[in-house]
C-alpha positions as CSV (number, residue, x, y, z in Angstrom):
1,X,-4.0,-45.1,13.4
2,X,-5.3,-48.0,14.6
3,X,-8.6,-48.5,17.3
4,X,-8.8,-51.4,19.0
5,X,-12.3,-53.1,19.5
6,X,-14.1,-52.1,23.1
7,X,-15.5,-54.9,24.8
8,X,-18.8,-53.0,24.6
9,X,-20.3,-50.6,22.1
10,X,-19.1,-50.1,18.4
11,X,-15.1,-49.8,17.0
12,X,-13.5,-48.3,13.6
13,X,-11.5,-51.9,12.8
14,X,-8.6,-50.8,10.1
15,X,-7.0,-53.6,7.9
16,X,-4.1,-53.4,6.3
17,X,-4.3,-56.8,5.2
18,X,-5.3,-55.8,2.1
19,X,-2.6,-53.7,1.1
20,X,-1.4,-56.4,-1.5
21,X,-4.4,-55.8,-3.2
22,X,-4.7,-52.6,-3.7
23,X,-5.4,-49.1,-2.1
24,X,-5.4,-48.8,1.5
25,X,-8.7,-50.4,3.0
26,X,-11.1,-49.3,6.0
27,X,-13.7,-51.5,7.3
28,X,-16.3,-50.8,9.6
29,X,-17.8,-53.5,11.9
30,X,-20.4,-53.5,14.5
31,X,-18.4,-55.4,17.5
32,X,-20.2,-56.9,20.2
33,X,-19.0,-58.3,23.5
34,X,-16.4,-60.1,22.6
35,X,-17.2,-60.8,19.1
36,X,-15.4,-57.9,17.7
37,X,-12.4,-59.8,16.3
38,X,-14.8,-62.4,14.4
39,X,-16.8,-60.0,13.3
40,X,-14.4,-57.9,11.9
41,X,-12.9,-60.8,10.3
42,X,-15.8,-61.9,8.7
43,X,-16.7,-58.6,7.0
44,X,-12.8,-58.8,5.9
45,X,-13.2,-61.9,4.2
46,X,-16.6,-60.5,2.7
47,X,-14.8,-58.1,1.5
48,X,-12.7,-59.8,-0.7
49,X,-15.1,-62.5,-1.7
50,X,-16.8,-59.2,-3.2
51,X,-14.0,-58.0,-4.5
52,X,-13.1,-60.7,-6.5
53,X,-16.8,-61.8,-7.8
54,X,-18.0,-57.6,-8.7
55,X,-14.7,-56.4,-9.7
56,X,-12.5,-53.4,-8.8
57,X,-14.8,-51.0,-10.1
58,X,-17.2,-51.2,-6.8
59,X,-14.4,-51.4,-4.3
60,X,-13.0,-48.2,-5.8
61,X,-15.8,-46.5,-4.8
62,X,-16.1,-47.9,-1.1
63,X,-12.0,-47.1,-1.0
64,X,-13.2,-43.5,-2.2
65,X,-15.8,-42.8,0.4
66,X,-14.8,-44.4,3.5
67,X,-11.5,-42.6,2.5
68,X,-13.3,-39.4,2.7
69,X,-14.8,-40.3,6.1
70,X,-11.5,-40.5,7.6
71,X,-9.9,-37.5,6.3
72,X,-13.2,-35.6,7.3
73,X,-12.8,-36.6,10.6
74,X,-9.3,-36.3,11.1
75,X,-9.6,-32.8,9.6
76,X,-12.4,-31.8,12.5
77,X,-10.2,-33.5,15.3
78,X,-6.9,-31.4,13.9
79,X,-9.1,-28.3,13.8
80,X,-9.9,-28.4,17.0
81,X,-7.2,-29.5,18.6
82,X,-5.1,-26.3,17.1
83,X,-8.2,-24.1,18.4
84,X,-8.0,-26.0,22.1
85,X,-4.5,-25.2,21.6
86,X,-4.8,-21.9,21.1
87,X,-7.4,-21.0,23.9
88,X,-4.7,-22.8,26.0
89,X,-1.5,-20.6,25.1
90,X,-4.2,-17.4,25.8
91,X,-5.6,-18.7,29.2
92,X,-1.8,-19.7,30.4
93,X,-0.9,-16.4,29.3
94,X,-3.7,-13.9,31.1
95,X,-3.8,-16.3,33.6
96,X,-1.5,-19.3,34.6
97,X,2.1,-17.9,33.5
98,X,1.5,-14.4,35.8
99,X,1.9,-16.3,39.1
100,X,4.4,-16.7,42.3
101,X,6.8,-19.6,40.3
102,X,7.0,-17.3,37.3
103,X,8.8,-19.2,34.7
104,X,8.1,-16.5,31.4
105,X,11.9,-14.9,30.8
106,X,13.5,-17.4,28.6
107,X,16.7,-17.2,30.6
108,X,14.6,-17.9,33.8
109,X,13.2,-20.9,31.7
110,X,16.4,-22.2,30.8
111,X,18.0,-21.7,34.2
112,X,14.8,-22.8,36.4
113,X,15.8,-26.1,38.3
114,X,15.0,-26.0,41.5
115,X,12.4,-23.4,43.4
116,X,15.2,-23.1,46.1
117,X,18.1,-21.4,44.2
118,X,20.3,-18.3,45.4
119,X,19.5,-14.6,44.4
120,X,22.5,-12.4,43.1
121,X,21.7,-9.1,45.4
122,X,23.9,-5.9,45.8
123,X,21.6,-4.1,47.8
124,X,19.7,-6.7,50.2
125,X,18.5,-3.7,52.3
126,X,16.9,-1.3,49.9
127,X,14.9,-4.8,48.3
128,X,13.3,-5.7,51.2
129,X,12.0,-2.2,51.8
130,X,11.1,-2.1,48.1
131,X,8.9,-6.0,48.5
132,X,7.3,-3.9,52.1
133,X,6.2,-1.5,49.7
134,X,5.2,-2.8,46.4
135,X,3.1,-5.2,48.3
136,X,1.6,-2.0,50.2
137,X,0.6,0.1,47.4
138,X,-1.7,-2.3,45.7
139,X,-4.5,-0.8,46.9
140,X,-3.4,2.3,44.4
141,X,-2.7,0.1,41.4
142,X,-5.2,2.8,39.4
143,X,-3.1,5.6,40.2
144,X,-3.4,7.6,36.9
145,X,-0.5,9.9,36.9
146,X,2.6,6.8,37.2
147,X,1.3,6.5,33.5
148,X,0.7,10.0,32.1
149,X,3.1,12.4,30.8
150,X,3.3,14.8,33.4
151,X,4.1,17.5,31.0
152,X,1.4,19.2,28.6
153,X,3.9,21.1,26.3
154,X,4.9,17.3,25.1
155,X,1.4,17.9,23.0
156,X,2.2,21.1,21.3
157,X,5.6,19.1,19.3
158,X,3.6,17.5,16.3
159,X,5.9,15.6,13.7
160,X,7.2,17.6,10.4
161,X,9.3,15.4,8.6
162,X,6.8,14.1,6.0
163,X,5.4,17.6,5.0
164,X,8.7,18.7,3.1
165,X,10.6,17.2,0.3
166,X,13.4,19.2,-1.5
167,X,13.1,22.3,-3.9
168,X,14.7,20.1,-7.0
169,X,14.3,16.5,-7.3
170,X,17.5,14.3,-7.5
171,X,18.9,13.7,-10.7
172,X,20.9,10.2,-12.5
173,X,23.0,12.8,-13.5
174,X,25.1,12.8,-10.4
175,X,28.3,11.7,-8.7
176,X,28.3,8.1,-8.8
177,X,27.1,5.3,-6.3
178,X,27.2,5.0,-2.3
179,X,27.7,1.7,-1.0
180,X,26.6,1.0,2.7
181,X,28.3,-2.0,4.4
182,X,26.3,-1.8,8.1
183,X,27.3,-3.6,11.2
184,X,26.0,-4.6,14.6
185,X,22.3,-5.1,15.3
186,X,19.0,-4.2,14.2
187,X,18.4,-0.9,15.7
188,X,22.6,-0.2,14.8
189,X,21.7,-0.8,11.3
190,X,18.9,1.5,11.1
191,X,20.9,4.4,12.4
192,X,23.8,3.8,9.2
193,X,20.8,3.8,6.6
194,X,19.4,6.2,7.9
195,X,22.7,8.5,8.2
196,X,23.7,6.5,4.9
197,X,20.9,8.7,3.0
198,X,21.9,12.5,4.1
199,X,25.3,11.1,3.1
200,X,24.2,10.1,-0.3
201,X,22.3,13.8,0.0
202,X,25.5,15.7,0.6
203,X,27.4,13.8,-1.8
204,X,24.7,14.0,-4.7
205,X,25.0,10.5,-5.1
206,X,22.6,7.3,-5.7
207,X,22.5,5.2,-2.7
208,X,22.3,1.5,-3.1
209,X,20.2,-0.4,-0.7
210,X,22.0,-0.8,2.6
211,X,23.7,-4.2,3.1
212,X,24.1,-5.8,6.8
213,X,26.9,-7.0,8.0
214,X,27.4,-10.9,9.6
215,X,28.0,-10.6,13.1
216,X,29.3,-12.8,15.3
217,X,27.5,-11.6,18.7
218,X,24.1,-11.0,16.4
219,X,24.6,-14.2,14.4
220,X,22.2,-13.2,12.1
221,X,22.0,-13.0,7.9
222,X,19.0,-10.9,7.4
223,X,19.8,-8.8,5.2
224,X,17.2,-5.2,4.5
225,X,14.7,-6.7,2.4
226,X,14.3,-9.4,5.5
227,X,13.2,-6.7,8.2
228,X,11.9,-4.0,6.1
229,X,9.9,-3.2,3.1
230,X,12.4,-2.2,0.5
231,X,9.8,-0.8,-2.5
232,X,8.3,1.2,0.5
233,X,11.7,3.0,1.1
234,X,12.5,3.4,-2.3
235,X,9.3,4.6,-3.1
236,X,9.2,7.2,0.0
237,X,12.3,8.6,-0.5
238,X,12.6,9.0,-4.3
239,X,12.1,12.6,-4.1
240,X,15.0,13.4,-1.5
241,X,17.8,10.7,-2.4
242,X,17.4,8.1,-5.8
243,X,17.4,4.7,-3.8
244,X,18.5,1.6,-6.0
245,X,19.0,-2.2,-5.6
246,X,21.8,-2.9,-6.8
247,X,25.4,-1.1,-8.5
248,X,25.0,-1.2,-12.1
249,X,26.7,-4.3,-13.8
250,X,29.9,-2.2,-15.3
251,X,30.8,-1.5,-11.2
252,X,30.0,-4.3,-10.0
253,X,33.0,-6.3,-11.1
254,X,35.4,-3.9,-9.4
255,X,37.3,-4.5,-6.6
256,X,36.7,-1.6,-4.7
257,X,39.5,-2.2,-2.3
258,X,42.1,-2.5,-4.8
259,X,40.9,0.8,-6.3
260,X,40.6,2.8,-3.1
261,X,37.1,3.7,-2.8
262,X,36.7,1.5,0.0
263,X,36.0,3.8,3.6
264,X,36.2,2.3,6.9
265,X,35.3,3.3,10.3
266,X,39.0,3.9,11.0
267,X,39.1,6.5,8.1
268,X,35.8,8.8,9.3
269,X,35.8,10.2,12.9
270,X,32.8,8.7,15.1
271,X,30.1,11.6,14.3
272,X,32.1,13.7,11.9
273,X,31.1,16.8,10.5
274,X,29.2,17.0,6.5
275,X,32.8,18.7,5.3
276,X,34.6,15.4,7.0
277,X,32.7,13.5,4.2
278,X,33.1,15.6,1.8
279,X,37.1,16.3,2.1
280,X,37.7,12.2,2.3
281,X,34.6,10.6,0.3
282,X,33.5,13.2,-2.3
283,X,37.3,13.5,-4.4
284,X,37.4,9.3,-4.5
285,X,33.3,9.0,-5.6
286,X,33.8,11.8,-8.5
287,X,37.1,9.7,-9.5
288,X,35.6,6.0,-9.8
289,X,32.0,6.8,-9.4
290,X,31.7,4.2,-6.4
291,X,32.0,4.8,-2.4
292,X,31.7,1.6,-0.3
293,X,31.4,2.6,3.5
294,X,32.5,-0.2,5.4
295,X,31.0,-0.1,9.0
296,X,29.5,2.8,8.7
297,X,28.9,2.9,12.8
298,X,27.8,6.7,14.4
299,X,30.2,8.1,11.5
300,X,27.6,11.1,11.4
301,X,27.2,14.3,13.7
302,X,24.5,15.7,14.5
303,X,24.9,19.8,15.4
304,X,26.4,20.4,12.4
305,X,23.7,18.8,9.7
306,X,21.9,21.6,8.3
307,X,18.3,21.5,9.0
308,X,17.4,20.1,5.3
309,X,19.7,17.1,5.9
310,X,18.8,16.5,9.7
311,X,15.0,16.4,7.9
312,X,15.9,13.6,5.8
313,X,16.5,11.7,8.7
314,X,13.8,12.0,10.5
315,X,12.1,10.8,7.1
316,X,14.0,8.1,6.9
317,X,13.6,6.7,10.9
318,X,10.2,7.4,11.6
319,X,8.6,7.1,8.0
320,X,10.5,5.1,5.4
321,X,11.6,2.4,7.0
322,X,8.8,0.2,7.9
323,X,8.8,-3.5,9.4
324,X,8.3,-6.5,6.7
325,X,5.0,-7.3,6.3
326,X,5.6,-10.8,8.2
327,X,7.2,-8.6,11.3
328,X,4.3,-6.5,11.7
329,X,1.5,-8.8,11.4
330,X,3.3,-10.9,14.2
331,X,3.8,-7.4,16.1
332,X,0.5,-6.5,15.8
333,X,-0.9,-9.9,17.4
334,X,2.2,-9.6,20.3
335,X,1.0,-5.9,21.1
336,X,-3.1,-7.0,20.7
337,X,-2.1,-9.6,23.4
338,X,-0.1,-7.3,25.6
339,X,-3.5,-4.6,26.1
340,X,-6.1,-7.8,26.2
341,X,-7.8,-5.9,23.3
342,X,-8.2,-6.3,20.2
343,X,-9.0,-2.9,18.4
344,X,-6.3,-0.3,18.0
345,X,-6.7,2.8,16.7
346,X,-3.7,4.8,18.1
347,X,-1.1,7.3,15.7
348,X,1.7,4.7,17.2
349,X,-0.4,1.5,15.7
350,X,-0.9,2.9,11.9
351,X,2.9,3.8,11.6
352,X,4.2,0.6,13.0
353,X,1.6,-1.7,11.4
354,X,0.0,0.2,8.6
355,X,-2.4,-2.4,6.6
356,X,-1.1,-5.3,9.1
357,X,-2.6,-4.7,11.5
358,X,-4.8,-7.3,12.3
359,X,-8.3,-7.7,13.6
360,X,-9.4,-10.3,16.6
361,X,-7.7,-13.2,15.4
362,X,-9.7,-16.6,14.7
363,X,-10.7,-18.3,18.3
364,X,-8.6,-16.3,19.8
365,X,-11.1,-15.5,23.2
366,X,-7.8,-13.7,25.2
367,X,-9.8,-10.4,24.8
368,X,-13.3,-10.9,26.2
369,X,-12.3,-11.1,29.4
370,X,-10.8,-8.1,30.0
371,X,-13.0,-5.5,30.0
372,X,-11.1,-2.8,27.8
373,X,-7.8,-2.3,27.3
374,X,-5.1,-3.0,29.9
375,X,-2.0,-1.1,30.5
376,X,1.6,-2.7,30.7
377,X,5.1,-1.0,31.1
378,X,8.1,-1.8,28.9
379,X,11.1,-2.6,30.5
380,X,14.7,-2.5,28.6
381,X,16.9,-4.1,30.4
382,X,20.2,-4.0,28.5
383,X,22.1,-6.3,31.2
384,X,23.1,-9.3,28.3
385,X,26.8,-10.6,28.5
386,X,28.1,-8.4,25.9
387,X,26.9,-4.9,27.0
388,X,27.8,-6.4,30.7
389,X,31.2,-6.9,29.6
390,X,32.2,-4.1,27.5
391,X,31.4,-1.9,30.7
392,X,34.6,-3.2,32.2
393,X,32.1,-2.7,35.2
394,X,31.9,-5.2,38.1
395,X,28.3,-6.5,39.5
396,X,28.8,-8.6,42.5
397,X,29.8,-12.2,41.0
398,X,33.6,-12.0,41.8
399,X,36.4,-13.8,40.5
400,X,34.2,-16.0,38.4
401,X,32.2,-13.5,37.2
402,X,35.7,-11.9,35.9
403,X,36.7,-14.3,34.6
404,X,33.7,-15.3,32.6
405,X,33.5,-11.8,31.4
406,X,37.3,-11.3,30.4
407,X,37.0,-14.7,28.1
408,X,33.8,-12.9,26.6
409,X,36.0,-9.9,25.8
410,X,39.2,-11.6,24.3
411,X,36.9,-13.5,22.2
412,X,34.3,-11.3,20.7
413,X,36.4,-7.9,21.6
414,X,40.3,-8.4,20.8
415,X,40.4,-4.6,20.1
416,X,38.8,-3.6,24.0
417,X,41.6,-6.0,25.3
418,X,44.3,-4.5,23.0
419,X,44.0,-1.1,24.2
420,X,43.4,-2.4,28.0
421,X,46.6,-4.0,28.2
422,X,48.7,-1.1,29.4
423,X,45.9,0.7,31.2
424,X,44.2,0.3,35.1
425,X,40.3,0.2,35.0
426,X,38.4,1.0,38.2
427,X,34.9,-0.7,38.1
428,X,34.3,1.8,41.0
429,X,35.3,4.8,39.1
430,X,33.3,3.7,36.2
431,X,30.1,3.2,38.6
432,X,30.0,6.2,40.1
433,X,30.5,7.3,36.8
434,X,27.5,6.6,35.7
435,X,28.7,3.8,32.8
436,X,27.7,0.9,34.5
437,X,24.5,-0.7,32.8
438,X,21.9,-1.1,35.5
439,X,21.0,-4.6,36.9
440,X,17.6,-6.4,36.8
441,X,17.5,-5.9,40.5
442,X,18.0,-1.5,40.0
443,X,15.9,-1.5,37.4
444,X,13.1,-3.0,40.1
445,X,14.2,-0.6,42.8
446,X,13.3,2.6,40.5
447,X,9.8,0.8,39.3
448,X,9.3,0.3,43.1
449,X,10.5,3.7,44.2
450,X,8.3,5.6,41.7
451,X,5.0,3.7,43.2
452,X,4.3,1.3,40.5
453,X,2.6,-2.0,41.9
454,X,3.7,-5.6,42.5
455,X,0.8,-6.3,40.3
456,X,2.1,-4.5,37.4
457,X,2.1,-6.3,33.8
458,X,5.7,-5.7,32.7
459,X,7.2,-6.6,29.5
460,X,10.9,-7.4,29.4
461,X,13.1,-6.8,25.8
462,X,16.1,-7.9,25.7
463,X,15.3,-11.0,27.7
464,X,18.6,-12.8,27.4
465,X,20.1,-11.8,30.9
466,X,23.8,-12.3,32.1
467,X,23.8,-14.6,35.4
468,X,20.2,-15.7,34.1
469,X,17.7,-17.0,36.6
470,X,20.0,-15.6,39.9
471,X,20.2,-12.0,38.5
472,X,16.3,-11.9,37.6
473,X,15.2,-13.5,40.8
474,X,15.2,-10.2,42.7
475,X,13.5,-8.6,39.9
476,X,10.9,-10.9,40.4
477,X,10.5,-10.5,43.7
478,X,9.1,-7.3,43.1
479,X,7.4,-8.1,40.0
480,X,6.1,-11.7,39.2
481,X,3.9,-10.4,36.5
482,X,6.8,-10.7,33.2
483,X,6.7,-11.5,30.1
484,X,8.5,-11.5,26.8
485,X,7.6,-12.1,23.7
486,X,7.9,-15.5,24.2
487,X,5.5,-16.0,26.8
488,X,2.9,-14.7,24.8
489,X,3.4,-15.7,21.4
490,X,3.5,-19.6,20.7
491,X,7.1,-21.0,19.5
492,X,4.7,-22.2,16.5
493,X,3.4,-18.4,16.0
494,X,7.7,-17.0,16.2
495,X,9.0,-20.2,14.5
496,X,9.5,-18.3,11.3
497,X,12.1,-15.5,13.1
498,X,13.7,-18.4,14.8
499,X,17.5,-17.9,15.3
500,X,17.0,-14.4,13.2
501,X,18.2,-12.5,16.2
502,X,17.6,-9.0,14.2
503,X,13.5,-9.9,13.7
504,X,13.1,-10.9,17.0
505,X,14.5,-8.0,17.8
506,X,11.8,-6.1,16.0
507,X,9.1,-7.8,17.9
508,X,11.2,-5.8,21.0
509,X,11.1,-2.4,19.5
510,X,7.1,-2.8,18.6
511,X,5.9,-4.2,22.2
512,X,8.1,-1.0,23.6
513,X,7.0,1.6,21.3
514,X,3.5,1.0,21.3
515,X,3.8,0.6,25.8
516,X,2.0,2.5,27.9
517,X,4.8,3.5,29.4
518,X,8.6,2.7,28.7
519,X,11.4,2.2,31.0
520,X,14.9,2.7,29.9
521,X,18.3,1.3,31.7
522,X,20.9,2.1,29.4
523,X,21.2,5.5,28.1
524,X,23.3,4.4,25.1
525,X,21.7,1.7,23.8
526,X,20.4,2.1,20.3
527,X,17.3,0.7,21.2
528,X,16.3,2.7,23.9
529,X,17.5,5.9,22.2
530,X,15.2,4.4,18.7
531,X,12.2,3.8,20.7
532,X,12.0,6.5,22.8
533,X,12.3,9.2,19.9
534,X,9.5,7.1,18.0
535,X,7.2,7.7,21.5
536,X,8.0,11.8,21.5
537,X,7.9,12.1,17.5
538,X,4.5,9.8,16.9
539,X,2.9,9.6,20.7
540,X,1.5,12.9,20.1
541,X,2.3,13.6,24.0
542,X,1.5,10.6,25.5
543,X,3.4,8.2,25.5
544,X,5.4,8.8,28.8
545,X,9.2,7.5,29.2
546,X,11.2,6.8,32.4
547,X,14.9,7.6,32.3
548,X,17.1,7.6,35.1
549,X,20.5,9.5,35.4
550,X,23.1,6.3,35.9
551,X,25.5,8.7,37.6
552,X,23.1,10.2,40.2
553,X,21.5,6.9,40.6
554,X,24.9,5.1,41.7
555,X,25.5,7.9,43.9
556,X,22.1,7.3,45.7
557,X,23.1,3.9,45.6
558,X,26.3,4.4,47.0
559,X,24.3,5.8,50.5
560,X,22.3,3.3,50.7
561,X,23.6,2.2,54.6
562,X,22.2,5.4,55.8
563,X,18.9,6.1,53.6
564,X,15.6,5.4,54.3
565,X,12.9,4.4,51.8
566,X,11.1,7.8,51.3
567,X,14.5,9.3,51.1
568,X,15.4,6.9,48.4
569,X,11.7,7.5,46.9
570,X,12.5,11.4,46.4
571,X,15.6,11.1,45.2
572,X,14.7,8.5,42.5
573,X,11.4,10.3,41.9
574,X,13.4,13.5,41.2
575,X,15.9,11.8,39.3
576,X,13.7,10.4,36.9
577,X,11.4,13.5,36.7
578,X,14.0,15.9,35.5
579,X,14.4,13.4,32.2
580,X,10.6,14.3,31.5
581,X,10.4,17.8,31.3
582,X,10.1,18.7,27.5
583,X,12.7,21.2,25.9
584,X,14.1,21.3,22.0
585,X,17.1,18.5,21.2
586,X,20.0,20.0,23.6
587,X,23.2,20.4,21.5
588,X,25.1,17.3,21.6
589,X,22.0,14.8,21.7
590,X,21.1,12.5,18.9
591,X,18.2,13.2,16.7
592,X,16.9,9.5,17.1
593,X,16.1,9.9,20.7
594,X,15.3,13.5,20.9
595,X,13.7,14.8,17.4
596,X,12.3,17.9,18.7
597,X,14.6,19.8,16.4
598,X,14.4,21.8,13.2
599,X,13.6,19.7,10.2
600,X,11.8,17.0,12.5
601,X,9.4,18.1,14.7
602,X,7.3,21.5,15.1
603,X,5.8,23.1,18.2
604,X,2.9,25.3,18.4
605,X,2.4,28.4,20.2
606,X,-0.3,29.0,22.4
607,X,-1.5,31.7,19.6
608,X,-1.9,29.0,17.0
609,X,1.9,29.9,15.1
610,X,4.0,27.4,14.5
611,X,7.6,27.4,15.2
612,X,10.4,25.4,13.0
């Protein structure tokens, strides 16, 4: 780096004139007025008189310490630029990115071009009662209750999964070896191991670690030992199922295929029964000792798994399986971000971070400010292109929207298409229906309709939104105050997850786990249905959920013409109220989402006994 001499006071004159003669050379001179260039090029030309009458030994020396000088400094200046940086990203956070030109969502980011762009609104009339009142209830931002479960029962369910382990410990001495070939997504992939070890259970048989499956809507390679800590598992569930690595080297060279041991989705019903897996899977693994499931998607009931089995996966999902190191140190700093607070101390925090969690971290001044922790809502909004298009569902974008959405599905789902061709869809039918994922925009109008505040800090998963900045916009315009993870981590900070869409992911499911309160859109997405079973089985009653019924919500949509806003605010209000009232898993339900059921969870009486 080179400084040029001021006209007045002193200047750092670096010569590279010398380079011919040896190490790189640094000369200080004193520069005066003008003299600064004679000057300097004096003590140049003294400096190689004295070179070549003492000798190298001496100029060594000088190299060495004036070397030292520089990096010294250069070190301080990079120090504290990274720390000036840092204080930046928090004060832009807290303070700069909440604001009326809201840029945080990445899609917004990408999309953003001009301030003056159009909105993509279906119900114009029930938003701009919604903005009226937003804006009006600020005055009862502190309303306790919009972030409470309502119910007290919720407290008497206490998690039961980890006290039991089986009467006789698995033996090598079984069956042979399970192979788990997993597709689709993070929170996909953690249902198949997890169902992947009551199979191995049922089949007394070895499991070997889970593999994932290349995607071409996830694009991502991780692969288990990527996202979760793979001795952890292994170690947890020794005493239930024997976990290993890899197949032995004698089965390894066999092409499973050829020999028929290879399962596929097409060859096990979507949740089929225990004696479905043992009529098809258990004759071929005593024959070759090997099973490879190939998809292994929801091939697993639920009503049917004794309560011994169901327990193993409730072990599995909320105990075994946790987050890579790397994943939940960055977690921990997203979530410590999130509440403006650095200590956290909650049943929630120890599962999903364990010895990760981090304290305050270095210059990091985000949480001084705030006074004690602050509360944010999580907000799924499962509205990206591919769950838009599956739907077959229409959302106001007309013929280009269908045919953006019908190129999506020939491309990435030639089997949807296949089966469509000699059968009418009614987007209407499928609304009112209830199978229609909810828009950015819907998902406001329930926030708004249940009383939460324009000001309220909202963090958005699953941030990459079909019709990007348009569809957001009137999300927005309730609530400027979004964020994602990317808003409040640095790209430095997530550079190490970059285009590893299954980490990122992770970063989703711990920002919405550990939320004060967590707002669902889609009732079948994995996600939603992982997260909110980790908030009943580890929030110890506290950790509060909203969950609207799609098919009575479209059909208060559907009235809209004719309703006014406290009409619509009862009705949603009711809606989402019936979702919170606590009862056992109904028959039908998956364990994920609701694990008050035998095996999992146990309740206590109001006389101290314990049920389950």
């Amino acid at each position: 780096m080179e400084t040029r001499p001021e006209r007045n006071g002193g200047a750092f004159l670096i010569d590279r004139a010398a380079e011919m003669d040896g190490p790189y050379v640094a000369v200080v001179g004193q520069a005066g007025g003008g003299e600064g260039g004679r000057v300097g090029a004096t003590n140049i030309g003294r400096l190689r008189q004295g070179k070549a009458a003492r000798g190298g030994a001496n100029v060594t020396s000088w190299h060495l310490r004036v070397f030292a000088v520089v990096v010294g400094v250069m070190g301080c200046l990079l120090l504290a630029a990274s720390l000036v940086m840092s204080a930046l990203h928090q004060v832009q956070f807290r303070n700069g990115a909440i604001s009326v030109n809201f840029r945080g969502l990445q899609e917004l980011k990408q999309n953003f071009v001009r301030k003056e762009q159009s909105e993509q609104i279906m119900h114009e009339r029930l938003l701009q009662m919604a903005t009226l009142a937003t804006s009006k209830n600020e005055s009862d931002s502190g309303n306790f209750a919009l972030w409470e479960e309502p119910y007290k029962q919720a407290r008497k369910w206490t998690p039961c999964a980890a006290k039991y382990t089986l009467e006789e410990e698995p033996s090598e001495d079984n069956n042979g070896f399970i192979l788990v070939s997993a597709n689709g997504g993070l929170n996909q992939q953690r249902v198949a191991v997890c169902n992947a070890v009551v199979v191995a259970a049922l089949l007394n048989a070895t499991l070997v670690l889970p593999r994932f499956l290349h995607s071409s809507v996830w694009k991502d390679k991780s692969q288990f030992g990527d996202i979760y800590q793979e001795d952890y598992f292994v170690n947890y569930m020794k005493g239930d199922v024997l976990i290993v690595k890899d197949l032995p080297s004698h089965l390894q060279s066999l092409d499973l295929e050829a020999i028929g041991s290879q399962i596929t989705d097409n060859d096990i019903s979507k949740e089929a029964e225990p004696s479905e897996f043992i009529r098809t899977a258990l004759p071929v693994l005593q024959k070759n000792g090997v099973v490879h499931f190939l998809g292994f998607g929801n091939r697993l009931g639920f009503d049917s798994v004794p309560a011994d089995l169901q327990r193993l996966r409730c072990r599995c999902n909320f105990h075994a399986l946790k987050f890579a190191p790397e994943i939940q140190k960055l977690g921990s700093l997203l979530v410590q971000r999130l509440r403006g607070v650095s200590a956290m101390q909650t049943e929630m925090d120890t599962q999903l971070f364990g010895s990760n969690m981090l304290d305050r971290p270095f210059g990091d001044k985000s949480t001084d400010d705030a006074g004690g922790p602050s509360r944010y809502l999580a907000l799924h909004l499962r509205f990206e292109e591919d769950m838009v298009a599956y739907s077959l569902c229409e959302f106001g974008g007309g013929d280009e929207e269908r045919r953006e959405l019908q190129a999506f599905r020939e491309t990435h789902f030639p089997a949807l298409v296949a089966r469509l061709r000699n059968t009418t869809v009614s987007p209407e039918e499928l609304r009112s229906q209830g199978r229609c994922p909810l828009t950015p925009e819907e998902a406001g109008l329930i926030l708004a309709a249940l009383g939460y505040v324009r000001g309220t800090f909202i963090y958005v998963a699953g941030s990459q939104i079909y019709g990007g900045a348009t569809r957001l916009r009137p999300l927005t315009r309730l609530y400027p105050n979004l964020v994602t993870k990317e808003d409040i981590l640095s790209s430095d900070e997530l550079a190490p997850l970059k285009n590893f869409s299954s980490r990122l992911a992770a970063l989703d499911f711990i920002a919405c786990a550990s939320s004060d309160v967590f707002a669902v859109t889609d009732s079948g997405s994995q996600l939603s249905s992982l997260v909110s079973g980790h908030r009943v089985y580890h929030g110890r009653g506290r950790a509060p959920t909203l969950h609207p019924n799609r098919k009575r919500y479209a059909q208060i949509l559907s009235e809209e013409a004719g309703i006014e806003w406290a009409g619509f605010q009862k009705r949603v209000r009711t809606m989402v109220d019936e979702y919170k009232r606590v009862r056992a898993r109904p028959r039908g339900r998956t364990v994920y989402r609701q694990p008050r059921t035998p095996g999992c969870m146990c309740r206590a009486d109001d006389d101290g006994s314990v049920d389950f």
